[in-house]
N, C-alpha and C positions, 0 to 999 in steps of 0.2 A: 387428553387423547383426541378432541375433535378438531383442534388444529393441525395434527398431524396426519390424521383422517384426510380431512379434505384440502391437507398439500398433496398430499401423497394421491387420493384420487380426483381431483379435480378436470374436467376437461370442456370445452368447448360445446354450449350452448349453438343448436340451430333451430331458424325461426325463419316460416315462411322462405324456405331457399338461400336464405344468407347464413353464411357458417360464423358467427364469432367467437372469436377465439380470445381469450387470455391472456396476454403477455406473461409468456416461461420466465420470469426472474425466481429464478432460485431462492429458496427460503434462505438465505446467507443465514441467521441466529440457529437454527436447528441444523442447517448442514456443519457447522462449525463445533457446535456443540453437540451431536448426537453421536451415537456408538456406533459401533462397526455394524451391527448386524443392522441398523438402522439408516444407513446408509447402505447396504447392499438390497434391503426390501425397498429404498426411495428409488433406487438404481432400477431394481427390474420392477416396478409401478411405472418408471417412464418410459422405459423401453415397450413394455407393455404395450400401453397409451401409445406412443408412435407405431407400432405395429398396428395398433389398430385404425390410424390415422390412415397409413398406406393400405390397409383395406377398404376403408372406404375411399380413398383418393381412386383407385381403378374399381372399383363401384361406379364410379362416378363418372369416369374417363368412359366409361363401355357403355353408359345410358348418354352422354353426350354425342360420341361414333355413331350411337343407333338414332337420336334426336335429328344429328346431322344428316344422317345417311336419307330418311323419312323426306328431311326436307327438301334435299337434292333430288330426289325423285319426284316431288310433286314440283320442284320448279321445271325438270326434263320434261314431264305431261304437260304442264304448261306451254313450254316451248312448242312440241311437238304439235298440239295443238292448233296452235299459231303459223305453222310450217302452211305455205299452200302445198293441198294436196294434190298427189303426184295422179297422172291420170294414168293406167294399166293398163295395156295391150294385152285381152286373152290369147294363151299360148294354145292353138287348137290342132297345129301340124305336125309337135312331137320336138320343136327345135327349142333350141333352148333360147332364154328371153335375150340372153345379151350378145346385141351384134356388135357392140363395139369391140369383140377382141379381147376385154377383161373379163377375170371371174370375180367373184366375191372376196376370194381369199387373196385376192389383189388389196384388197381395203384393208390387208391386216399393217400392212409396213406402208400406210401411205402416208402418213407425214411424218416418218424419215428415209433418208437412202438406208437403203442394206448392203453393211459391209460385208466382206470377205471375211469368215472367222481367223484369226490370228493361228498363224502355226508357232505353238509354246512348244513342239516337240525340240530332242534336241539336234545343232545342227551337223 
């Protein structure tokens, strides 16, 4: 019974941040030879096992998002950093700061044109 044990539960060793894994070769002498019911518990043993695979797969995926995201932010402060700083004219009259004509919410579509939305009505 402990070869069947640990076909049936075996899975992937991790160590220090590397996942090794097992090569899946199927016990071809016990699946050939075993009975039904023992083949439907090898069946949901791996099915199992890969369900829990893809839990940790997006474990995984959501602490890398967040790793990435961390990182991209301290290279932004970096950057920003490095930007020479802008010198600011205190606003003391009540006007507002930009005389060129633009607002802010000009910077939302500014690197692209803004189409016309599409008439999907019918014609």
């Amino acid at each position: 019974m402990t070869f069947i044990t640990n076909v049936l539960f075996y899975g992937p060793v991790f160590q220090e941040g590397r996942v090794h894994c097992q090569k899946t070769q199927p016990p071809w002498e016990f699946l050939l030879s075993a009975s039904r019911t023992s083949l439907q518990s090898y069946e949901l043993s791996r099915l199992s096992h890969a369900a829990n695979l893809r839990k940790e797969i997006g474990a995984l995926l959501d602490q890398w998002l967040e790793e990435n995201a961390c990182a991209m932010l301290a290279r932004w402060l970096m950057e920003q950093r490095e930007r020479p700083s802008q010198v600011l004219e205190p606003v003391s009259t009540g006007e507002p700061a930009v005389k060129s004509g633009h607002a802010v919410s000009d910077n939302f579509f500014a690197d692209g044109a803004v189409s016309a939305p599409a008439n999907r009505g019918q014609s």
